[in-house]
SEROVEX-187174 format. One record per atom (N, C-alpha, C, O, CB): residue in one letter; atom name; z negated, x negated, y negated. Coordinates in Angstrom, 1 decimal. Glycine has a CB too. Layout:
N
> residu; atome; Z; X; Y
> A; CA; Z; X; Y
...
This chain:
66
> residu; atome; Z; X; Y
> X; N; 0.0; -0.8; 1.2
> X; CA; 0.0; 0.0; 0.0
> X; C; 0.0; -0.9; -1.2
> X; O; -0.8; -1.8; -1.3
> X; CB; -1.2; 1.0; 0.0
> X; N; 0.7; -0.7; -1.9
> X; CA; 0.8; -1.0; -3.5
> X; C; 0.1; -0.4; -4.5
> X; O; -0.1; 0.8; -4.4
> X; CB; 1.9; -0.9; -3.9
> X; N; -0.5; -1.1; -5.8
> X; CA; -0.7; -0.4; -6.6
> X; C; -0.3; -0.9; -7.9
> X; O; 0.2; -2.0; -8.2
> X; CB; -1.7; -0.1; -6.3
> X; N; -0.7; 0.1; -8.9
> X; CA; 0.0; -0.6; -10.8
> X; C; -1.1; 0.0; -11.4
> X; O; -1.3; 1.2; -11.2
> X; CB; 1.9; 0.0; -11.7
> X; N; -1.7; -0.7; -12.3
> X; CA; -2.8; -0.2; -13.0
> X; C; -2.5; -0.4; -14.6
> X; O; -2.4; -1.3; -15.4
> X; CB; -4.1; -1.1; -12.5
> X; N; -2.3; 1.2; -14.7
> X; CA; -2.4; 1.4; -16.6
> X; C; -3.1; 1.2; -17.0
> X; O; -3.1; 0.2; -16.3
> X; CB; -2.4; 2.4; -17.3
> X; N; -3.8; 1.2; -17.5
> X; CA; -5.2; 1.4; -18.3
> X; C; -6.3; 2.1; -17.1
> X; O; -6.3; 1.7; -15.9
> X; CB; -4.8; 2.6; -19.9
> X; N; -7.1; 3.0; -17.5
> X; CA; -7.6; 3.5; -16.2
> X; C; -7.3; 4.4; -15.2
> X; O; -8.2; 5.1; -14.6
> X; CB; -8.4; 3.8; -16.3
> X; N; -5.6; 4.7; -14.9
> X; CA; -5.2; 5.3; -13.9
> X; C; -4.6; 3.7; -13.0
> X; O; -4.2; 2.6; -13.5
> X; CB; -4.0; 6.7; -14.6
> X; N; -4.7; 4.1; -11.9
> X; CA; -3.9; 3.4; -10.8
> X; C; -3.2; 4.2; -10.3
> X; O; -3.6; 5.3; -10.0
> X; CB; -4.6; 2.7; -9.8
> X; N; -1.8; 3.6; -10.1
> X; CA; -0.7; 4.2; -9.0
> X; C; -0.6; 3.7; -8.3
> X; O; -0.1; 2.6; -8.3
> X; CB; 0.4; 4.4; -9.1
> X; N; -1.3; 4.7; -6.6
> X; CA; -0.7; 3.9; -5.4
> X; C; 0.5; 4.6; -5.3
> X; O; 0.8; 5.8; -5.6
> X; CB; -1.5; 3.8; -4.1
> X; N; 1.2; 3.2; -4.3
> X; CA; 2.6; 3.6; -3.6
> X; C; 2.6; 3.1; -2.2
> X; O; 2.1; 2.0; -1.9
> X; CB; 4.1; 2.9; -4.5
> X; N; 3.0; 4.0; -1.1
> X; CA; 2.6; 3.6; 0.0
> X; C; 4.4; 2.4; 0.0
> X; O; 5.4; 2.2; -0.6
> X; CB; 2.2; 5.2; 1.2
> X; N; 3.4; 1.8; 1.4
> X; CA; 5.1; 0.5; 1.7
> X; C; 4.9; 0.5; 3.2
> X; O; 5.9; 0.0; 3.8
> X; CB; 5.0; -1.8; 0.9
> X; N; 3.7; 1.0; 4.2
> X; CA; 4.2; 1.1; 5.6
> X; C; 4.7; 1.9; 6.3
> X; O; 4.3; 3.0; 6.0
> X; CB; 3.7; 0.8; 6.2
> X; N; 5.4; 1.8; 7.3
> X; CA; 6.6; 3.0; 7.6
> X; C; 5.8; 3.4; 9.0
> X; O; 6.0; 4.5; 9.6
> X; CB; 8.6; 2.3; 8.0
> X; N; 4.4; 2.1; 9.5
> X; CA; 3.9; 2.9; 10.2
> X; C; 2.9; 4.5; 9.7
> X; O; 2.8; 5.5; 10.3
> X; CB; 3.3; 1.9; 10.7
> X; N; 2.3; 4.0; 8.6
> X; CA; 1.9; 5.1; 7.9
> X; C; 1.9; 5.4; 6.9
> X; O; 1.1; 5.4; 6.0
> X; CB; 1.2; 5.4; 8.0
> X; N; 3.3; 5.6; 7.3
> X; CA; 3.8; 6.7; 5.8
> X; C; 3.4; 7.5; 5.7
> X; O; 2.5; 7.4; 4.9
> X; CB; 4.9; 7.2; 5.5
> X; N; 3.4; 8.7; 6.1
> X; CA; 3.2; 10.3; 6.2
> X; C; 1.7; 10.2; 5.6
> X; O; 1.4; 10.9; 4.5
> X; CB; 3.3; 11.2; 8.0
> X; N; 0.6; 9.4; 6.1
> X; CA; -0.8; 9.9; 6.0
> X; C; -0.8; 9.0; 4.4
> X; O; -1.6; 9.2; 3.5
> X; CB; -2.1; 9.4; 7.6
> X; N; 0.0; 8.2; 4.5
> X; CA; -0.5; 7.1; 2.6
> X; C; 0.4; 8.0; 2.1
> X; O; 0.0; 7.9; 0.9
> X; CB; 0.1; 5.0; 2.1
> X; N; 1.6; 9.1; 2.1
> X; CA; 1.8; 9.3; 1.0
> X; C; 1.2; 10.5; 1.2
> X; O; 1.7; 11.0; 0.2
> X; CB; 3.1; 9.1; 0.5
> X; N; 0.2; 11.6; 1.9
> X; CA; -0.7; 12.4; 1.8
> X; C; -1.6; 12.0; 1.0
> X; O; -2.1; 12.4; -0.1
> X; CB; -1.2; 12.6; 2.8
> X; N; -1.8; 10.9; 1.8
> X; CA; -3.4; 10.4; 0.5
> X; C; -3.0; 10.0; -1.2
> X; O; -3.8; 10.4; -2.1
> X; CB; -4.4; 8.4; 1.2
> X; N; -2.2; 9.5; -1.3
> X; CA; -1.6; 9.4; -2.0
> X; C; -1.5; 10.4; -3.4
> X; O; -2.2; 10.1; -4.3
> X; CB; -0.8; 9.3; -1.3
> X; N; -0.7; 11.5; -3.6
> X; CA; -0.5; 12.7; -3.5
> X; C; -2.1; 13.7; -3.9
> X; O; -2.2; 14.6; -4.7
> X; CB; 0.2; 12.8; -2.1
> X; N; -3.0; 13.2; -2.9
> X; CA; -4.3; 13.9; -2.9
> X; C; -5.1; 12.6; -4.2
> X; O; -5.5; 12.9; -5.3
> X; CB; -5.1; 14.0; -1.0
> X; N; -5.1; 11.7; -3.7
> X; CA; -5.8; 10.6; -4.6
> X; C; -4.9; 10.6; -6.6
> X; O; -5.5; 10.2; -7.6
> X; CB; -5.5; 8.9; -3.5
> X; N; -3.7; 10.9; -6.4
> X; CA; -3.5; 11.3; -7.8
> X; C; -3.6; 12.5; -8.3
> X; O; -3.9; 12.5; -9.5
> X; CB; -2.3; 10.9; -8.1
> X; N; -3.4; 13.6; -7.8
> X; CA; -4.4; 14.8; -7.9
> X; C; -5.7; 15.0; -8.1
> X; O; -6.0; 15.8; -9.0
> X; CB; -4.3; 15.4; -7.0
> X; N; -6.5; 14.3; -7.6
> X; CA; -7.9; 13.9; -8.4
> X; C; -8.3; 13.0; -9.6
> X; O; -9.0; 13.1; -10.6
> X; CB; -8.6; 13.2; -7.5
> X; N; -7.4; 12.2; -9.1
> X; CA; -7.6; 11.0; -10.9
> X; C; -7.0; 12.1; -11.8
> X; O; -7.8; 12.3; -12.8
> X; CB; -6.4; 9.0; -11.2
> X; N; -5.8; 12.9; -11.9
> X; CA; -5.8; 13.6; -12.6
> X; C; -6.8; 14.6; -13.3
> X; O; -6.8; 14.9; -14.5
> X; CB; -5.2; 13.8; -12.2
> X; N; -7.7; 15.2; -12.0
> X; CA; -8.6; 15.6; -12.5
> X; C; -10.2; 14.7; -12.9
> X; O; -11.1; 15.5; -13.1
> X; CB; -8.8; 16.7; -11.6
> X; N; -10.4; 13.8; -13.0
> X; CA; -10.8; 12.7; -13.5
> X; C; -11.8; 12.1; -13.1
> X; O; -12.7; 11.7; -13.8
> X; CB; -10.9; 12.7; -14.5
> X; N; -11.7; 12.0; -11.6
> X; CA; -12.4; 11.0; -10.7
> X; C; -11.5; 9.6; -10.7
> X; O; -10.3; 9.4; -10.7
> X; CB; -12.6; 11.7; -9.1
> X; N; -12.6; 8.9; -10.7
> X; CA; -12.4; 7.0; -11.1
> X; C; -11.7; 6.8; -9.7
> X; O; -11.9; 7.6; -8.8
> X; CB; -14.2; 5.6; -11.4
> X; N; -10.9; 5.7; -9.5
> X; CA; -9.9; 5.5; -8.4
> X; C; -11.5; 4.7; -7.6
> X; O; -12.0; 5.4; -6.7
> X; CB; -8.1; 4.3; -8.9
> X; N; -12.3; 3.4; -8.0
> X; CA; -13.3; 3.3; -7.0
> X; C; -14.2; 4.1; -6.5
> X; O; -14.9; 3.7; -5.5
> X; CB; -13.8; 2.7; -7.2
> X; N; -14.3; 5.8; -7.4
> X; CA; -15.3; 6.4; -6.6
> X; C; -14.4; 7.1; -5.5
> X; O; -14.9; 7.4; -4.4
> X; CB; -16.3; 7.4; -7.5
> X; N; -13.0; 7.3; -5.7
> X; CA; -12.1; 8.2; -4.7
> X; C; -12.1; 7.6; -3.2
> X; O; -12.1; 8.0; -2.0
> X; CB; -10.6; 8.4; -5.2
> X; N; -12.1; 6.2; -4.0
> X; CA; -11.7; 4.9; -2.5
> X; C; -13.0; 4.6; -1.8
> X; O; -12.8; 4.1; -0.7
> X; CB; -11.0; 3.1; -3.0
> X; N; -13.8; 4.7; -2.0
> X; CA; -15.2; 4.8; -1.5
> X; C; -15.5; 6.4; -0.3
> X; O; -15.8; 6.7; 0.8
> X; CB; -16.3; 4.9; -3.0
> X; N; -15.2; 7.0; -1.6
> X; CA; -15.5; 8.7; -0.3
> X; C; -14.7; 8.9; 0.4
> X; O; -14.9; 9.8; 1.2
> X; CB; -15.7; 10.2; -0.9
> X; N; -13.3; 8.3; 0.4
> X; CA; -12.2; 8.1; 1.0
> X; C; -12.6; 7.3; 2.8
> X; O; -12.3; 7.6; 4.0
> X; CB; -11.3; 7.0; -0.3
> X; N; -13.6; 6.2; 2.2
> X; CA; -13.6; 5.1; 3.3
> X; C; -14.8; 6.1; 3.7
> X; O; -14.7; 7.1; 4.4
> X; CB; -13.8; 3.1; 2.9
> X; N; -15.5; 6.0; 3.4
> X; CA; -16.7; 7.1; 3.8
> X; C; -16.6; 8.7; 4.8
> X; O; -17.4; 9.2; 5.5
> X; CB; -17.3; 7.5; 2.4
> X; N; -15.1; 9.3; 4.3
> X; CA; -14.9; 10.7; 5.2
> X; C; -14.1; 9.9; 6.3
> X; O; -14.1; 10.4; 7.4
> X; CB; -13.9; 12.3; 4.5
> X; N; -13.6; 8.7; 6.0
> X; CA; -12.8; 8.3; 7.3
> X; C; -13.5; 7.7; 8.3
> X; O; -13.1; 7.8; 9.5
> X; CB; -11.8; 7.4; 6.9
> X; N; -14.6; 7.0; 8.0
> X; CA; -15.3; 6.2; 8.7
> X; C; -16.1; 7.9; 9.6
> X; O; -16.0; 8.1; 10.8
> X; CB; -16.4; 5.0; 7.6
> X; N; -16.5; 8.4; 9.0
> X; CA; -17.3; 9.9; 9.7
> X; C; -16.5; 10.2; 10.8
> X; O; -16.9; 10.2; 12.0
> X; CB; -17.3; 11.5; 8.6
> X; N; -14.8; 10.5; 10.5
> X; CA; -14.4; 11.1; 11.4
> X; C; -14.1; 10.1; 12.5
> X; O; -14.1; 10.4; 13.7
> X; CB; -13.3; 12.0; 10.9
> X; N; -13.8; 9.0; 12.3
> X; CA; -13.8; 7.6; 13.3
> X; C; -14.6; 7.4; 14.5
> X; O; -14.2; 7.1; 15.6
> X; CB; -14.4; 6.6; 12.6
> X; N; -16.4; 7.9; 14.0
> X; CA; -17.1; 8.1; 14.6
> X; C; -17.1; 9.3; 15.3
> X; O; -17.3; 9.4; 16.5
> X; CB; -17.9; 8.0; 13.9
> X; N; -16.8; 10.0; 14.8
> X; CA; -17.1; 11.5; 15.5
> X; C; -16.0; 11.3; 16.6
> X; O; -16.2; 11.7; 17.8
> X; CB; -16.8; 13.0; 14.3
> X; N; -14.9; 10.8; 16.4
> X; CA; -13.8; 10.8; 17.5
> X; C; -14.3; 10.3; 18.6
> X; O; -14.3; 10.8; 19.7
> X; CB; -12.5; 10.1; 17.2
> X; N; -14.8; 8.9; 18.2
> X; CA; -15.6; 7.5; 19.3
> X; C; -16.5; 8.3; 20.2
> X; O; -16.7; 8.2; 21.4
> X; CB; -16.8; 6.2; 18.3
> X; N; -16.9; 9.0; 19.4
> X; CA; -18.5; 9.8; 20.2
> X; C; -18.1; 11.2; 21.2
> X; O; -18.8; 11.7; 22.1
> X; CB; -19.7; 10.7; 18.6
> X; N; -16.7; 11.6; 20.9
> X; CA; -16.6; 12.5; 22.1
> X; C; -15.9; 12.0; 23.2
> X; O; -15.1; 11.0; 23.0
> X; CB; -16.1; 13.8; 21.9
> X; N; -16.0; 12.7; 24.3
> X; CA; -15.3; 12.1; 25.9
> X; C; -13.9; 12.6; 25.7
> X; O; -13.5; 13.5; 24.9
> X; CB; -16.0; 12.9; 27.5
> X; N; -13.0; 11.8; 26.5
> X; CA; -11.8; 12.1; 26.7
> X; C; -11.5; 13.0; 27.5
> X; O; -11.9; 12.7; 28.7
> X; CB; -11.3; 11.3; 26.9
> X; N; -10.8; 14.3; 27.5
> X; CA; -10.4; 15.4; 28.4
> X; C; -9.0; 15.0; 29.6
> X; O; -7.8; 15.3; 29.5
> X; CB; -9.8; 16.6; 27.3
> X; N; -9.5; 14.5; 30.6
> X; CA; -8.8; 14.5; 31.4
> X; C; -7.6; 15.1; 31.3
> X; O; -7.8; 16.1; 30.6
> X; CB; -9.2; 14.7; 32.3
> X; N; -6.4; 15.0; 31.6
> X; CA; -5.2; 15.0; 31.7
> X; C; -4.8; 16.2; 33.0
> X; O; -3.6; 16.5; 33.3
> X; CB; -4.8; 13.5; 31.9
């Protein structure tokens, strides 16, 4: 991921083709908020923080046999 920093907006731009779809979601969602005027380090924090939750939560259940 790339970014360009104006003044206090950052623009990310996604650049991997493995994940594309989910960076330019986040993307998309993360400039939709700075618009509404959450700071890019507090987004990227609760960002790493809902992801790390659901990480866990995946780790923690069993796999359903096939």
């Amino acid at each position: 991921m790339t970014t360009a920093c104006d003044e206090k907006i950052i623009e990310l731009k996604p650049i991997s083709s493995c994940r594309q779809e989910v960076e330019v979601a986040m993307v998309e969602m993360l400039v939709s908020l700075q618009k509404r005027g959450w700071e890019a380090a507090e987004l990227a924090l609760a960002l790493a923080d809902a992801s790390e939750d659901l990480v866990m939560l995946i780790a923690t259940k069993r796999l359903r046999p096939n």
